[in-house]
N, C-alpha and C positions, 0 to 999 in steps of 0.2 A: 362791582357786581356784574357790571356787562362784560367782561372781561371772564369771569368766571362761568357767565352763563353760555356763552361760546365755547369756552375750554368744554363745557360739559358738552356742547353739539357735535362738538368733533368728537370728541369720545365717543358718543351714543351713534355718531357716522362710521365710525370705524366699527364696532360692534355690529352693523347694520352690515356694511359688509364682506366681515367675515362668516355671520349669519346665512346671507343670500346670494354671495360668490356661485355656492354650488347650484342654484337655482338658475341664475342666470347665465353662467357656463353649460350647464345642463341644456337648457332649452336653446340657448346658440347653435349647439352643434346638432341639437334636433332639427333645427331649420338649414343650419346646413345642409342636412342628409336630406331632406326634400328637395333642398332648392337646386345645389351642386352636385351633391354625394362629399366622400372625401377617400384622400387615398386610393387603392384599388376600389373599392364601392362606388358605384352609380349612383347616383341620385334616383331616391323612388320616393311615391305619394306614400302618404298613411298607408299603413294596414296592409299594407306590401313589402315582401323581403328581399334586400338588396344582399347579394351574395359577391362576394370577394373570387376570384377565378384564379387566383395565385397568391401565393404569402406576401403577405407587406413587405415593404422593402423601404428606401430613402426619399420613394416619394409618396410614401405613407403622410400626410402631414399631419399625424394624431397621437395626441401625448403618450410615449409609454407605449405604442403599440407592439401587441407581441407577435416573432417568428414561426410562431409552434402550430399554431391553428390557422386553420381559414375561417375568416369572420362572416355572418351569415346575422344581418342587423334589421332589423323591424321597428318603427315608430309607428304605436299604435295610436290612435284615435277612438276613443269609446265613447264620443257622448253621441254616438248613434245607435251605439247598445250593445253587448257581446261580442265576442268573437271567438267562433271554434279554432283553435290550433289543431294540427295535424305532423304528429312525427313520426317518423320510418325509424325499422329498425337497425340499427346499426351494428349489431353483430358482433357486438361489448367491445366495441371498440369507444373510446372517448368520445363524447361531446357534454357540451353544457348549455342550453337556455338560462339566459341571468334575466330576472326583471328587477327593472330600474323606475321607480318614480319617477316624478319628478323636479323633487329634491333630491335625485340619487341614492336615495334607499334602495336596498335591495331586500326586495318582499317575498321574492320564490324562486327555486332554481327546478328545473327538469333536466334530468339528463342521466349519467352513469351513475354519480354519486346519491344523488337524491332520488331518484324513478326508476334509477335500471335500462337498458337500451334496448327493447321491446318497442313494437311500434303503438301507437293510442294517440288517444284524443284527448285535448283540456280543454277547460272555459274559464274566458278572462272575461273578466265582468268589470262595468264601471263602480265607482262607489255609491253605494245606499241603493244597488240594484237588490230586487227580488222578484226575479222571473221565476219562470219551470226551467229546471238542467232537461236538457233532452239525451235519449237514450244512448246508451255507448260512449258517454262520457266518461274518463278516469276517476276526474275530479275538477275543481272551482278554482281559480286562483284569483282571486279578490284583488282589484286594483284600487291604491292606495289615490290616486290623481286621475282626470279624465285621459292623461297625455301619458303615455308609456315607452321605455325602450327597452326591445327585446334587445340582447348583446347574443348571439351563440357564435358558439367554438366549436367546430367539430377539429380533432389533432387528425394533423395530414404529416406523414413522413417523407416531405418533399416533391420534387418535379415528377416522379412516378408514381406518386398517392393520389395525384388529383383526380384522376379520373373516377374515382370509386368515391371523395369524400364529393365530388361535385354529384355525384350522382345523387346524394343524399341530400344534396344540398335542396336539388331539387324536388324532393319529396317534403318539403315543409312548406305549409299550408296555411292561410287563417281566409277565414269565412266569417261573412257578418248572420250573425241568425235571422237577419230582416232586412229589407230594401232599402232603408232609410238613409238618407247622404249625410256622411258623414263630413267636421269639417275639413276645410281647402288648406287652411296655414294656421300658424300661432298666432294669440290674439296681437296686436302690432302698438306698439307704441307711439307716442305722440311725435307728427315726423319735428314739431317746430321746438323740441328740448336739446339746450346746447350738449355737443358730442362730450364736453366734462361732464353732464348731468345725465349720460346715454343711460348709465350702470343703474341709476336709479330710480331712472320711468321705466327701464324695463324689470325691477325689481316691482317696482311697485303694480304694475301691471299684473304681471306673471302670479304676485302672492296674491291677487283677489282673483286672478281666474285658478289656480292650482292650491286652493286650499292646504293648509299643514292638519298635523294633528292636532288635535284640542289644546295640547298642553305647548305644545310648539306658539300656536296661535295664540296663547295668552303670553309667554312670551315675546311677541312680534307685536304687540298693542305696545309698548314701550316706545316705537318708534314713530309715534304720533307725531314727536316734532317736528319732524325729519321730511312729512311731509306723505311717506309713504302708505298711510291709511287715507289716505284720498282719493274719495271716487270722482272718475268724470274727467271734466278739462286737466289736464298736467298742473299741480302746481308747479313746475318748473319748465314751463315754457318761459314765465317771467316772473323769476324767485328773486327776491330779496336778496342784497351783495351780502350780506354777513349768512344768509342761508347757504348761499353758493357757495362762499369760501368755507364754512364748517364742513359742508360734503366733500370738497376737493380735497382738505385735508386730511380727512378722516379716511378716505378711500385710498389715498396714498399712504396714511399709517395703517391701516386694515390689511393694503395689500403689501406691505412689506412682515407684517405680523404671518401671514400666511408663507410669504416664503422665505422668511428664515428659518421657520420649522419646519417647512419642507427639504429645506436645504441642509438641515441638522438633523433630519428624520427624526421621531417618534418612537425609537425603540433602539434594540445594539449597545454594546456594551462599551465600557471607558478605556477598554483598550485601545491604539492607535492601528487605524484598517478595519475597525468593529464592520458586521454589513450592520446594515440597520434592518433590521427583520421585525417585524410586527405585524401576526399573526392577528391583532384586531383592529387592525387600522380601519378595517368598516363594520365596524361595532357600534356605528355612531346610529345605526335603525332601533328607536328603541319601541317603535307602538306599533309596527306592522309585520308580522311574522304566518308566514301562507307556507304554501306545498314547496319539500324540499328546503328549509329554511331550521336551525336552532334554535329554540326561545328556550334559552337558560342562561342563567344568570352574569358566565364566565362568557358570555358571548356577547354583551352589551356593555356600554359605557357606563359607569356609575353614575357621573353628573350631567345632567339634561347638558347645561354650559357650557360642559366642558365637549359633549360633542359637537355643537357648531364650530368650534375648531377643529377637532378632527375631520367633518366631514368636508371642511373646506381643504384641508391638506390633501386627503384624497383624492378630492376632484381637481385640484393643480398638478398631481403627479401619479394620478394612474385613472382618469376617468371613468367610470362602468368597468372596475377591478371586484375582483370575487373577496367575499365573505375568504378568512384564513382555511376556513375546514373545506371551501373548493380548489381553494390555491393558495399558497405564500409569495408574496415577494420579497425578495431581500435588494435592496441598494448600499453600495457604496461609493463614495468618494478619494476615497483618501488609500494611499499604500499602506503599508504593515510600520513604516515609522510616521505617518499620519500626514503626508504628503499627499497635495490632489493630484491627480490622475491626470496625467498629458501625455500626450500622445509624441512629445518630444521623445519618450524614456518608452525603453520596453517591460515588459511584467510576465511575471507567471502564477497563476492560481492552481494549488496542486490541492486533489482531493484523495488522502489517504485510503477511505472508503467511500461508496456513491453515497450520494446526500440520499435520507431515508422518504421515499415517495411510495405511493401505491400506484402511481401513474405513469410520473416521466418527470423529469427536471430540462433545462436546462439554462445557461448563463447568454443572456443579450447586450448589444450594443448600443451604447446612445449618446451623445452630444449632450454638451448645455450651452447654453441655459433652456434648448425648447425642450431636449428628452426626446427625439427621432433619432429615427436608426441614421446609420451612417452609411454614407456610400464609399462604397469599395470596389478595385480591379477585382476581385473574386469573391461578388457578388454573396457573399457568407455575412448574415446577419447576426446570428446568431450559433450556438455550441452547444452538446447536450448530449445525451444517452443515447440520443435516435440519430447524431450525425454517424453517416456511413463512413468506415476505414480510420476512427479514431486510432490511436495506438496509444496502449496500456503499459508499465512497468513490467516486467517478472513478477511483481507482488499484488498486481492488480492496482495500483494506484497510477492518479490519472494527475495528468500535468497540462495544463490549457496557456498557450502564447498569448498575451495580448500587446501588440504593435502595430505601427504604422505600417511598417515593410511587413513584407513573409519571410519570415525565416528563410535560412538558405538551406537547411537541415530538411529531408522531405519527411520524418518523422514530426520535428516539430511545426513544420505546414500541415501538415494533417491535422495538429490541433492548437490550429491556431486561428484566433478570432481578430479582423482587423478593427482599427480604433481611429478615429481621426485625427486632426495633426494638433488640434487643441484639448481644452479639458474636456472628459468624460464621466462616464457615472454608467457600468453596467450593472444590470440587474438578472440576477439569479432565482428563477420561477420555477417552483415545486408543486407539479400537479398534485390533490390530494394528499397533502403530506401527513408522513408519520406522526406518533405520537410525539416522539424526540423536536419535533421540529414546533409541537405545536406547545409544547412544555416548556420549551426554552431550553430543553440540554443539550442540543445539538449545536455546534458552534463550526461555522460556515467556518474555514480557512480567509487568512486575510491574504490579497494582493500582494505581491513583495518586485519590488523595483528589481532592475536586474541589468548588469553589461554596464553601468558606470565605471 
């Protein structure tokens, strides 16, 4: 029987965290951005927005990060009450405001697709607030946790665009409606819990100060045993040997449950070189839906369950990634005979017609196991519609190089994207995609090895 009742502790550990991966990665890299910054971002306090001053590059150190925008990031603090945002117009040119719980829901977007690029005011409210909206407001966007992160995109078409998207940048704004100090950091964990038991004072922490939804939260009472509905002193400053080992194990089968299907992706088809495309990979929001957001049926996960796996796959391979109807990702691994990706072998991705977008596409570079860009002599991260001097077929179709070297061909240097000397994984990002893309009839070209 004791044998059995630990097999069940591990299980119900692992469960635990695939659950609150996203929770505690989430909030990681919120304290990040306070405390360091990352990548081109400075580190800034709450309720102040750190702006990128040039595209990410190889010393991005953040999962997934994409080449196409300049990121313009905000962690808000609301339990001091409101805050007015302020956006400029930008002149229909792209951008996007994403909010992100802090479960990494994504509860509201403002921008081109959702609000149109006119300039106006919002208000982000804490939860169970009912103030007065004061005048000249757009609209409410209702925050699902006290802790929030703005993610924005404004698309900059490289080293000549920045001065116009920085200019914008600096027209965004948030204002507290009242004096009141707001807090200094996240609530902190117990500093005397062994570094194996880190994952799970700071889970357990994090879910009593950041509330889930109702129906979330009656799921999360399950994890009684675990330890994690504990208020007050740490149970794991000095836990019990058969406690600690059901956590260590559980959190090693949890986190290998999570990336192997990251590493298998979520969508894509049984061909060999499928990309994996899945346009709901953040479908996993099923109770909070505000300004600029979906709430219909094709846009949610059926089984409560089964989205705490999803939502943990997204926040391992594309952290604060847009809803499908603001963007797609596609990833793949594997060539067109289902071969992984090394940068030993050259490739080429040919696209008969452009991928169908309303916005802009294009295809990035990244490494594994972390998923950062790659550093290269020609500083070229990423490939797409808006690179200058591509060069096109007679028939319009487009042919993209992916190698270590540069072609010696100065056509196919023009389009060509470099790749590291080990395995990779690029991803192909479809601003506001068409219906094809979001239907599933559209079928990305596979990778095909090349010069063996």
């Amino acid at each position: 029987m004791a044998e059995s009742k630990d097999a069940d502790l591990v299980d119900l550990a692992a469960e635990a965290y695939i659950y609150g991966y996203p929770l505690v990665y989430d909030l990681s890299m919120v304290g990040t951005s306070l405390r360091d910054g990352f990548g081109a971002l400075a580190a800034a306090p709450f309720n102040r927005f750190a702006h990128s001053e040039h595209l990410a590059d190889h010393r991005t150190e953040f999962v997934s990060v994409n080449n196409d925008t300049l990121y313009s990031i905000a962690q808000l603090d609301l339990s001091g009450g409101p805050l007015r945002l302020h956006v400029p117009d930008t002149g229909g040119a792209y951008y996007v405001l994403q909010f992100v719980d802090a479960w990494t829901n994504n509860f509201a977007y403002v921008g081109r697709r959702a609000t149109g690029t006119g300039e106006g005011d919002w208000l982000i409210v804490p939860p169970g607030w009912s103030g007065s909206v004061p005048d000249g407001v757009r609209g409410v966007i209702d925050a699902p946790t006290a802790v929030v992160t703005v993610a924005g995109r404004n698309a900059c078409d490289g080293p000549g665009d920045l001065p116009r998207v920085r200019a914008l940048q600096e027209q965004l704004t948030l204002t507290p409606l009242d004096g009141r100090p707001h807090r200094t950091g996240l609530p902190t964990p117990e500093p005397g819990v062994p570094e194996e038991l880190r994952f799970f004072e700071e889970l357990r922490v994090w879910m009593a100060d950041f509330p889930p939804s109702p129906a979330d939260q009656a799921y999360q009472d399950r994890f009684q045993p675990l330890g994690l509905l504990e208020e007050g002193p740490s149970p794991y400053a000095a836990a019990d040997p058969a406690l600690v080992g059901a956590l260590t194990q559980g959190l090693e089968r949890g986190r290998a449950r999570v990336e192997g299907v990251s590493r298998a992706g979520t969508g894509g088809g049984a061909r060999p070189g499928s990309w994996n495309t899945n346009p709901h990979l953040f479908d996993y929001n099923l109770d909070h839906f505000g300004v600029g957001t979906i709430d219909s049926p094709e846009w949610r996960i059926a089984e409560r369950e089964a989205s705490y796996l999803a939502r943990a796959v997204a926040a391992r391979i594309g952290l604060w990634g847009n809803h499908g109807y603001e963007a797609v990702y596609a990833q793949t691994f594997q060539d067109s005979e289902g071969r992984q990706l090394n940068g030993a072998h050259s490739y080429v991705l040919s696209f008969p017609e452009p991928p169908p977008v309303e916005s802009f596409w294009s295809v990035t570079m990244y490494n594994t196991p972390d998923y950062y860009l790659v550093d290269n002599p020609a500083g070229r991260y990423s490939i797409g519609d808006r690179t200058p001097g591509l060069v096109h077929a007679d028939d319009g179709s487009l042919t993209l190089y992916l190698s270590r070297e540069r072609p010696a061909d100065p056509a196919r240097a023009a389009n060509w994207l470099p790749a590291p000397a080990g395995d990779f994984r690029p991803i192909l990002r479809l601003y506001t995609p068409g219906a094809a893309v979001l239907d599933g009839s559209y079928e990305i070209p596979a990778v095909e090895r090349v010069g063996d």
